[in-house]
C-alpha positions as CSV (number, residue, x, y, z in Angstrom):
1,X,10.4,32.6,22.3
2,X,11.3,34.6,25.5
3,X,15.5,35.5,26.0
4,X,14.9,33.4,29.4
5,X,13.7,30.0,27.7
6,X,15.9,30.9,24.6
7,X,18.9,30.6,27.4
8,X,17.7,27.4,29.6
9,X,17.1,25.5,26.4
10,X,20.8,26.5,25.8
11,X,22.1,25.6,29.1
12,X,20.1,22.1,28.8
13,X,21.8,21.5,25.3
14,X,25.4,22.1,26.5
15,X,24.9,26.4,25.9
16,X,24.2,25.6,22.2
17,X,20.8,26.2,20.5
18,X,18.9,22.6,19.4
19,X,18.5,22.5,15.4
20,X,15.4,24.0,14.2
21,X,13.2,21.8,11.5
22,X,14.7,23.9,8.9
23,X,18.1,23.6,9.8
24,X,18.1,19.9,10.4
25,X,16.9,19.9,7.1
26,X,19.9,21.9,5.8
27,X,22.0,19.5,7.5
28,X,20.8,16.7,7.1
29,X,23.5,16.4,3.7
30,X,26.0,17.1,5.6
31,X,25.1,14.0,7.7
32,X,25.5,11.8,5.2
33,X,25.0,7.8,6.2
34,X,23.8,8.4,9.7
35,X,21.7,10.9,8.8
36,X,20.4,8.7,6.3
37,X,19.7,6.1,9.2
38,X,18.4,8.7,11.3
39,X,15.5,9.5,9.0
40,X,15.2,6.1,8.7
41,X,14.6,5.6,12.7
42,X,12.3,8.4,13.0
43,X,9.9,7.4,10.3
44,X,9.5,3.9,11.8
45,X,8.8,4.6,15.1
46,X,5.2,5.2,14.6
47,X,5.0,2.3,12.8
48,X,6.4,0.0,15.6
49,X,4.1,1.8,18.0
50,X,1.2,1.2,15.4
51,X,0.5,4.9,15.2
52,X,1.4,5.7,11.8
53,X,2.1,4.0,8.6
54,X,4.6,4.3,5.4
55,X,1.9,6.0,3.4
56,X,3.5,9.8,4.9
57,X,7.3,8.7,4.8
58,X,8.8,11.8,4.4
59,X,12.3,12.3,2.5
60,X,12.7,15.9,2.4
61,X,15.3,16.0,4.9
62,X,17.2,13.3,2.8
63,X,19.8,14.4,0.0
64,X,18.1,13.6,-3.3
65,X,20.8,10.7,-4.0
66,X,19.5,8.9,-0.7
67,X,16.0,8.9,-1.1
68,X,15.7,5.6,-3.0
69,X,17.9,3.8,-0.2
70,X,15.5,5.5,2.8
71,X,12.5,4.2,1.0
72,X,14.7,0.3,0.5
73,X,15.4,0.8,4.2
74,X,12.0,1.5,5.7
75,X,9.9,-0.9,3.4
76,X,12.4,-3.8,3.7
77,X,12.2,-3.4,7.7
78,X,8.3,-3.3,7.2
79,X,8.5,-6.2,5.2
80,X,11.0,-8.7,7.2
81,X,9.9,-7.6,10.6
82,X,9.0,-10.5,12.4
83,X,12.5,-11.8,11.6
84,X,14.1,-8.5,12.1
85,X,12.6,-8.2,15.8
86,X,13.1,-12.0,16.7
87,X,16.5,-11.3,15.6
88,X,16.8,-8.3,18.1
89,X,15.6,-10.1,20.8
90,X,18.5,-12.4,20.7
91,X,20.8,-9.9,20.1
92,X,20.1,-7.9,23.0
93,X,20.5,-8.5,26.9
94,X,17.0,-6.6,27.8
95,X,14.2,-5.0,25.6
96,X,14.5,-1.7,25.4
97,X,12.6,1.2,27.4
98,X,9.4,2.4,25.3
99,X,11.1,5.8,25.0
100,X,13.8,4.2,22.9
101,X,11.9,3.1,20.3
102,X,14.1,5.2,17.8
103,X,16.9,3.1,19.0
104,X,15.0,0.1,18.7
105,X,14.1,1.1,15.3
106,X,18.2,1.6,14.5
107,X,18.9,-1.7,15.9
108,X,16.3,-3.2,13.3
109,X,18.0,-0.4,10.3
110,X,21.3,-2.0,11.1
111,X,20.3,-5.7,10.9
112,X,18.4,-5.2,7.5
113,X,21.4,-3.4,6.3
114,X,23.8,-6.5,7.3
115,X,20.8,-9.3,6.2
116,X,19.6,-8.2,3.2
117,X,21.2,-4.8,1.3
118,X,24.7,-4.6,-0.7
119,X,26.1,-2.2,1.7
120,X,29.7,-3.1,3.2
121,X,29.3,-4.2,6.6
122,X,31.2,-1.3,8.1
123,X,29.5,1.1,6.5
124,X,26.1,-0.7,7.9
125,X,27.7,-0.9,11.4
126,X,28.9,2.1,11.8
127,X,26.8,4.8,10.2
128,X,23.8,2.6,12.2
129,X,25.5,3.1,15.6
130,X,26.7,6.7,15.0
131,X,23.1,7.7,14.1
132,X,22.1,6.9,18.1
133,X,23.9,10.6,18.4
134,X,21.9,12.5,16.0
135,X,19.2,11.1,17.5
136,X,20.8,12.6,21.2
137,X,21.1,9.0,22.5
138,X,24.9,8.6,22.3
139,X,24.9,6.0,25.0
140,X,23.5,3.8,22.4
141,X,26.1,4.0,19.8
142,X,28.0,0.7,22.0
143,X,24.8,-0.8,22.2
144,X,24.3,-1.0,18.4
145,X,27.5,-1.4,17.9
146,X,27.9,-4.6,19.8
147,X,24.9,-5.7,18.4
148,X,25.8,-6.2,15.2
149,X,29.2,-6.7,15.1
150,X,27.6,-10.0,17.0
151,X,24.9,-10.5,14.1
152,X,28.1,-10.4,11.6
153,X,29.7,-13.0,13.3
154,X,26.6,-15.1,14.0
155,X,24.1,-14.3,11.7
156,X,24.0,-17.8,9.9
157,X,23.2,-19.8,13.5
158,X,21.1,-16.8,15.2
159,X,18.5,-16.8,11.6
160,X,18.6,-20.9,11.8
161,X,17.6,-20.6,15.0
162,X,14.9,-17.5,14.7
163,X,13.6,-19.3,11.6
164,X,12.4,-22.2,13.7
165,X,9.0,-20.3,14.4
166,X,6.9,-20.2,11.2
167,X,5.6,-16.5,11.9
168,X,9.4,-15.2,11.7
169,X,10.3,-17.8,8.8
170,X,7.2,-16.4,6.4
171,X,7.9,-12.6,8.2
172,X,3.8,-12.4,9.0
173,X,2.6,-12.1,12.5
174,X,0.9,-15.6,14.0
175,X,-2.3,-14.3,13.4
176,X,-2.0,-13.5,9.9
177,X,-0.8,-16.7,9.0
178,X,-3.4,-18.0,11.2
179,X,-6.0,-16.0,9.3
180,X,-4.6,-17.1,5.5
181,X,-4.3,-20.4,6.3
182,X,-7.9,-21.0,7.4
183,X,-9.3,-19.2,4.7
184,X,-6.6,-20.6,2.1
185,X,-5.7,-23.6,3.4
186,X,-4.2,-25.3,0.3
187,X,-2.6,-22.0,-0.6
188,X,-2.2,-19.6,2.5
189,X,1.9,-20.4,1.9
190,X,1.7,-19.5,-1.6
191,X,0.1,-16.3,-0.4
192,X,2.6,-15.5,2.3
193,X,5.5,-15.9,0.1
194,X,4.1,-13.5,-2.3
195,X,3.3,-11.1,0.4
196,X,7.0,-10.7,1.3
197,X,8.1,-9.9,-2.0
198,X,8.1,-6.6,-3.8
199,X,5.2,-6.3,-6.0
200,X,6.6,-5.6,-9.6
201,X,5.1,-2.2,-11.5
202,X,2.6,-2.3,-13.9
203,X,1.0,0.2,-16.5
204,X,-2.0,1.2,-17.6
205,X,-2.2,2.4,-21.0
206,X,-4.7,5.1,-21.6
207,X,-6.9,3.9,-24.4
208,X,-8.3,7.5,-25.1
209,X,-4.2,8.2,-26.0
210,X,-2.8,5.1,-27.5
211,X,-2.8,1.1,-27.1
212,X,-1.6,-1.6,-25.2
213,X,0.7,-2.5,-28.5
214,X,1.5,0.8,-29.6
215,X,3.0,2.4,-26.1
216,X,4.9,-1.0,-25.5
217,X,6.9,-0.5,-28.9
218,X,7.8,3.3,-27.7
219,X,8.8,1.4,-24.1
220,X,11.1,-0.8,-26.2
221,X,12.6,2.5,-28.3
222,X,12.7,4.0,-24.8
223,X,15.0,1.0,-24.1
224,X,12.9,-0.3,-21.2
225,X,11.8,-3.4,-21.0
226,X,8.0,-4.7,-20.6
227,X,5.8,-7.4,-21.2
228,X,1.3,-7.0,-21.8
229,X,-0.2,-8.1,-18.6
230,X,-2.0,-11.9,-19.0
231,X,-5.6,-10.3,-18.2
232,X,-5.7,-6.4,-18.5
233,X,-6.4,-6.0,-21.6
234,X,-4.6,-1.9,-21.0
235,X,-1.4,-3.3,-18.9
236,X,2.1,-3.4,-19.4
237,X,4.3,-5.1,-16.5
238,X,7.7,-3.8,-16.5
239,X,10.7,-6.0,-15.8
240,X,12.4,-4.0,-13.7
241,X,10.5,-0.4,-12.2
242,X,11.5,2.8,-13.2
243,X,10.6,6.5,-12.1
244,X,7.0,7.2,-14.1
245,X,9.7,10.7,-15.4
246,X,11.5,8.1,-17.6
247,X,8.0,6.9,-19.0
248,X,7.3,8.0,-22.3
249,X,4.4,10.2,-22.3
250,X,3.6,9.9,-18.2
251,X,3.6,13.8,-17.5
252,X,1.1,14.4,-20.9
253,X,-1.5,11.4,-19.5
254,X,-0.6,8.5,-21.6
255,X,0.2,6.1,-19.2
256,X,-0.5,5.6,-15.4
257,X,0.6,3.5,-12.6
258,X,-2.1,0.8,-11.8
259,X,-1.2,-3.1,-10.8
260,X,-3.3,-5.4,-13.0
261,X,-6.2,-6.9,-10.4
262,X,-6.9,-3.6,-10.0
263,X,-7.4,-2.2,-13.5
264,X,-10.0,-5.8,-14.0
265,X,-13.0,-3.1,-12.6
266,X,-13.4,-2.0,-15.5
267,X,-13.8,-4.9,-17.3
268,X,-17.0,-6.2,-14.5
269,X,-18.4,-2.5,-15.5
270,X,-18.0,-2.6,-19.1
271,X,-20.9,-4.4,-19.9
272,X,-23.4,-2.1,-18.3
273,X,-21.7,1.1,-19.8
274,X,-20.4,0.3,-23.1
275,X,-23.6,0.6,-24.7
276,X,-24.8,3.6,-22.8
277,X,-23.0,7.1,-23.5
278,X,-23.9,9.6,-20.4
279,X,-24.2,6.7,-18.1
280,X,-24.8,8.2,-14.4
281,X,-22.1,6.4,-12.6
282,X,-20.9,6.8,-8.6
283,X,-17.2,5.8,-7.4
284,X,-17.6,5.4,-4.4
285,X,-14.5,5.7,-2.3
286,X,-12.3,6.3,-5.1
287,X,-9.2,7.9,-3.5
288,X,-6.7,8.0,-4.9
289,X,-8.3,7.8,-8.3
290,X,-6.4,4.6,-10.3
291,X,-9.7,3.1,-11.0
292,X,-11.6,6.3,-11.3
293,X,-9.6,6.9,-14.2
294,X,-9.7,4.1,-15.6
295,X,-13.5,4.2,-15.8
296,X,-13.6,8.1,-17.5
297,X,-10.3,6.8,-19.6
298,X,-12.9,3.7,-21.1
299,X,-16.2,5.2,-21.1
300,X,-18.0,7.9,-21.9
301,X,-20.2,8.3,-18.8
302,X,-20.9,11.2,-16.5
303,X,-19.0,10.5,-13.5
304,X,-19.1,11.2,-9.2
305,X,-16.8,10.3,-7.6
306,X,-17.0,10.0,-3.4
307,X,-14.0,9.4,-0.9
308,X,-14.1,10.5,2.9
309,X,-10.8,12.0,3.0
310,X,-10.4,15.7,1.2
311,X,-6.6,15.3,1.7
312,X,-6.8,12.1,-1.0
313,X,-9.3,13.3,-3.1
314,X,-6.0,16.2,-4.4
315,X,-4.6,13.1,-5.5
316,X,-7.5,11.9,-7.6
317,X,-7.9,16.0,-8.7
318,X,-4.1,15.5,-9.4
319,X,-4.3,12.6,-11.2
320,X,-7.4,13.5,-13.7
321,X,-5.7,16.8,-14.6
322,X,-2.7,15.2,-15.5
323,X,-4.6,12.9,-17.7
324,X,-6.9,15.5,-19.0
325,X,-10.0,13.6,-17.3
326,X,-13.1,15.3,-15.4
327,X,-16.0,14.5,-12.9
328,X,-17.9,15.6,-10.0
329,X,-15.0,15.3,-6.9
330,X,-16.5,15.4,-3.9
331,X,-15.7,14.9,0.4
332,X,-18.5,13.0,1.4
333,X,-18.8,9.9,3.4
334,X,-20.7,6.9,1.2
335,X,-22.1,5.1,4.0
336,X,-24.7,8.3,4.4
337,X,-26.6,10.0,1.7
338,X,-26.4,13.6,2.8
339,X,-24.5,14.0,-0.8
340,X,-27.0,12.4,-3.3
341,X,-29.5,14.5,-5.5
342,X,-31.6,11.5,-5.5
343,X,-31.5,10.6,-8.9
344,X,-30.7,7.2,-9.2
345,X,-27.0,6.0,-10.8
346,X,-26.8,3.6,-13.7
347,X,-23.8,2.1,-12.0
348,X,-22.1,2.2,-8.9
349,X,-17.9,0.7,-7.8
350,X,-17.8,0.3,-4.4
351,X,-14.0,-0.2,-3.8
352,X,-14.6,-0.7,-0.1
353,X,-12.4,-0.3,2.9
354,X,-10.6,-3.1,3.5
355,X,-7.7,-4.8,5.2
356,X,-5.3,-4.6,2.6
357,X,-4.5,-8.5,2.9
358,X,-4.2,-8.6,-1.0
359,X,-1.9,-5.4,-1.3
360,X,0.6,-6.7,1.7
361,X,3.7,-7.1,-0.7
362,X,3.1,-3.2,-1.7
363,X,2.7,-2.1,1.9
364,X,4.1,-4.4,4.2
365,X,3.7,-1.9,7.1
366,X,0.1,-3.7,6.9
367,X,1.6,-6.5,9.0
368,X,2.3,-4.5,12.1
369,X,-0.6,-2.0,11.9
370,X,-3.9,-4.1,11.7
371,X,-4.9,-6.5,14.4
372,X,-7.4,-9.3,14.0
373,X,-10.4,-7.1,15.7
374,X,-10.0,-5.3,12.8
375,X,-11.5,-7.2,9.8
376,X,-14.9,-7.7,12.2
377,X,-15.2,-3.8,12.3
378,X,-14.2,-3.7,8.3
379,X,-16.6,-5.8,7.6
380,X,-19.1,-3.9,9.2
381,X,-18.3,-0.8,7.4
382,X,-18.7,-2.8,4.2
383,X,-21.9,-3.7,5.1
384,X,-23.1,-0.5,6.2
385,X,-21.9,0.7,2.7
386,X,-23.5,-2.0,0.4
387,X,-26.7,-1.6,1.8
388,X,-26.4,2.6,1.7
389,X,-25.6,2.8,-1.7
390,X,-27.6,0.1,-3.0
391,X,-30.7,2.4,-2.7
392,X,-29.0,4.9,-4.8
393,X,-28.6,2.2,-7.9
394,X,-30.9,2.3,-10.3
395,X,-33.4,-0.6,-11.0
396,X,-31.7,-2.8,-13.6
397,X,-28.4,-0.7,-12.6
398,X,-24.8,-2.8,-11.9
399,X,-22.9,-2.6,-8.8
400,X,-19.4,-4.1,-8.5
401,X,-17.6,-4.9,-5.2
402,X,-14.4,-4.7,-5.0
403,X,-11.6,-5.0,-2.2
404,X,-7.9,-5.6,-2.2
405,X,-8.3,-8.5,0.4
406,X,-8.2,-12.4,1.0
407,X,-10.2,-12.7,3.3
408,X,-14.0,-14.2,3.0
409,X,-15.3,-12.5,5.6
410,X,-14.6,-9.3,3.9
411,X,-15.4,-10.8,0.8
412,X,-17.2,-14.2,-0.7
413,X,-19.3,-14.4,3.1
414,X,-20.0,-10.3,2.8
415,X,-21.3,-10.8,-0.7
416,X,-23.5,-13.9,0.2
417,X,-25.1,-12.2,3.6
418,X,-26.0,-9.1,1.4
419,X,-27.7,-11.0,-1.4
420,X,-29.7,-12.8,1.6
421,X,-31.3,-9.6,3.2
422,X,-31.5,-7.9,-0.6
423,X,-34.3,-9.5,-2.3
424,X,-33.7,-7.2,-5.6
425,X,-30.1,-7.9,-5.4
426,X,-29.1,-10.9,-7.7
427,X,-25.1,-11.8,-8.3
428,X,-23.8,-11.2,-12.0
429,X,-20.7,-12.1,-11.6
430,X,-19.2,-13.9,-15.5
431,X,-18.6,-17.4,-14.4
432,X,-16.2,-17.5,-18.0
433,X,-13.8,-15.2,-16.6
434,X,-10.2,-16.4,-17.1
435,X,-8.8,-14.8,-14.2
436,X,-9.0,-15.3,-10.7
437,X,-10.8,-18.3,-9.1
438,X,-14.8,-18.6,-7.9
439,X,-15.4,-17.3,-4.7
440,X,-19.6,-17.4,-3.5
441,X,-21.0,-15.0,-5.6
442,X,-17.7,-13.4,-6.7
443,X,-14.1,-14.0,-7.8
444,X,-11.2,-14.1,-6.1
445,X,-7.3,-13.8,-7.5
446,X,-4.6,-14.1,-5.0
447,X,-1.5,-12.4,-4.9
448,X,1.2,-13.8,-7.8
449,X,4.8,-13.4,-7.4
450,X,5.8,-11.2,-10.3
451,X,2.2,-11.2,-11.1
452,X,-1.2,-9.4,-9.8
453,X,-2.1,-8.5,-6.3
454,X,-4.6,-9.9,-4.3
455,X,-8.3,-8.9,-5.0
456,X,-12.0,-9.9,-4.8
457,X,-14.3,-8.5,-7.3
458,X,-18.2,-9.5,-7.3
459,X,-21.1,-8.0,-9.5
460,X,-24.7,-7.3,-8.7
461,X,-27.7,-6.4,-10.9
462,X,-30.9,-4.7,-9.3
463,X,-34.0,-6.3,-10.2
464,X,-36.0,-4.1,-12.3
């Protein structure tokens, strides 16, 4: 930087030099609670302006003892928006300008804090309002302050009287519940519900390494507390999660991190592989790796695995290293074939793009970022790969569909519209199964409070 710009940034920051990244890292300790807040504002702003999503929330400038309360902070704003913002909107006289969305992101901070975390009112007042003057908004410190010294006063009549509108009472935006309740109209409440509770964490047992029974004995000499899952036949749910270091074994591949719905792949697959050693299989999509895994951890197969993204596949490298696990990893986008050697695969998972209506309760920033033209161009997508990698499968090969969504028209419709412009496609799905519920040519299992997530499975056989 030039000693003329070095000196008007001075003289435009009261003759002192603005912290650098690196120092407001340094600092941010010293910061304590409104630093805390802070971070918390600055990594929900792109949410609120649907330009970014929890998946990147970064707590590096966050002292190690706060992390776990930034990540309570952001997800619990996520997942109580709607009442959150209806909340704010009685609170305050006028909106606020779009360039102070950070301090409509501490207003919502503050009213979480007050509504729904153990922390002493004062503490959530006034750390929240001082953090407007890291954030070099000091006028906004009375704002805030005003604000929810109000809600503490008020809070019962103002959420009575938010709570009137169904949207803020459930915490999903109109069309969600719009969506869910046309395609689940005896359950789309059920489903809601669930969505706004955390999902609980549940194991998968590497079967190469031990067993279901054996690793939840060394849980219960670990002293932590777990129960099998109803339907995985390698899941464990705990009762209450845990950092995967206090897992037994986690670091040396014993155990991973995979809710229940999602480990049931397997099962759809392990008819057509179970019999076959060197099996030619193709996961497509397969960032970042849970089920991939899974399949290498169940079968002995010779695996490739495809996701668009190079920046998740290091987590499925990551992951397979640290389970001592190995296939062909490659950047390639499954909807084309410019990565196939042309030799047919035995069988194929397509765990497709999706909405992520299923998987809401682990990622309620969902809510805010899609928008009902979305699902249309999902669906597409899904198409597009179905009938793309359907000429890859083998005659007499098995191709399971999978998504983390609710919704037909990403699922039971997108199966049945497929099998009627495939004539060599015919549905295999089990109709025995004891999980889930019959969906068209597939199976559907909705999300369970303190159970599974939301998923739609559906298996296809090639005519030989």
């Amino acid at each position: 930087m030039s000693q003329a710009k070095d000196k008007r940034r001075q003289n435009a920051n009261g003759g002192k030099r603005r912290p650098g990244k690196g120092q407001r890292q340094a600092s941010a300790d010293a910061q304590g609670g409104q630093g805390l807040r802070a971070e918390a504002a600055r990594a929900l702003v792109p949410i609120l302006n649907a330009k970014g999503s929890l998946a990147g929330l970064d707590d590096s400038r966050v002292a190690p003892r706060d992390r776990a309360l930034l990540r309570e902070i952001c997800y619990g704003v996520c997942r109580t928006l709607p009442r959150l913002e209806a909340l704010a909107g009685v609170l305050l006289r006028s909106p606020f300008k779009a360039r102070d969305t950070d301090i409509q992101a501490l207003l919502l901070v503050g009213i979480y804090q007050l509504l729904y975390l153990r922390i002493p009112a004062h503490a959530a007042v006034g750390e929240t309002a001082g953090a407007a003057r890291l954030l070099n908004k000091a006028w906004a410190t009375r704002v805030l302050n005003g604000c929810l010294r109000r809600l503490q006063r008020e809070a019962s009549e103002m959420q009575a009287k938010v709570d009137r509108d169904p949207a803020v009472a459930l915490l999903h935006p109109v069309w969600w519940l719009k969506a869910l309740r046309q395609a689940w109209p005896n359950d789309w409440r059920e489903i809601a519900i669930a969505n706004n509770q955390p999902g609980p964490m549940t194991l998968r047992v590497n079967r190469r390494r031990s067993s279901q029974e054996a690793y939840l004995e060394r849980l219960r000499e670990a002293d932590i507390d777990a129960r099998p899952c109803q339907h995985a036949p390698d899941g464990l749910t705990l009762e209450a999660p845990c950092d995967v270091s206090a897992l037994p074994g986690f670091a040396e591949g014993e155990v991973s991190v995979q809710d229940e719905a999602a480990q049931l792949a397997v099962e759809l697959l392990g008819p057509a592989l179970a019999p076959r050693p060197g099996a030619r299989v193709l996961d497509a999509c397969c960032a970042p790796g849970g089920k991939t895994a899974h399949l290498l951890e169940a079968f002995d197969i010779s695996l490739r695995a495809l996701d668009s993204s190079a920046e998740r596949l290091q987590r499925v490298e990551a992951t397979l290293e640290r389970l001592g696990l190995s296939a062909q990893v490659s950047a390639a986008d499954a909807s084309e074939q410019d990565w196939w050697d042309g030799v047919p695969f035995d069988a194929i998972l397509l765990d497709a793009p999706c909405s992520g209506s299923g998987v809401i309760r682990r990622h309620p920033d969902i809510k805010q970022l899609r928008r009902p033209e979305d699902i249309g161009q999902l669906a597409a997508l899904q198409a597009k790969l179905l009938d793309n990698l359907w000429q890859t499968l083998a005659p007499g090969g098995t191709l399971v569909y999978a998504t983390c969504s609710v919704l037909p028209e990403e699922n039971a419709e997108q199966i049945a519209a497929f099998l009627a412009r495939t004539p060599d496609a015919v549905a295999s799905t089990p109709e025995d199964l004891a999980w889930g519920r019959v969906a068209g040519a597939g199976r559907q299992l909705l999300p369970r409070e303190h159970g599974h997530d939301g998923f739609f499975y559906a298996r296809l056989t090639r005519q030989a």
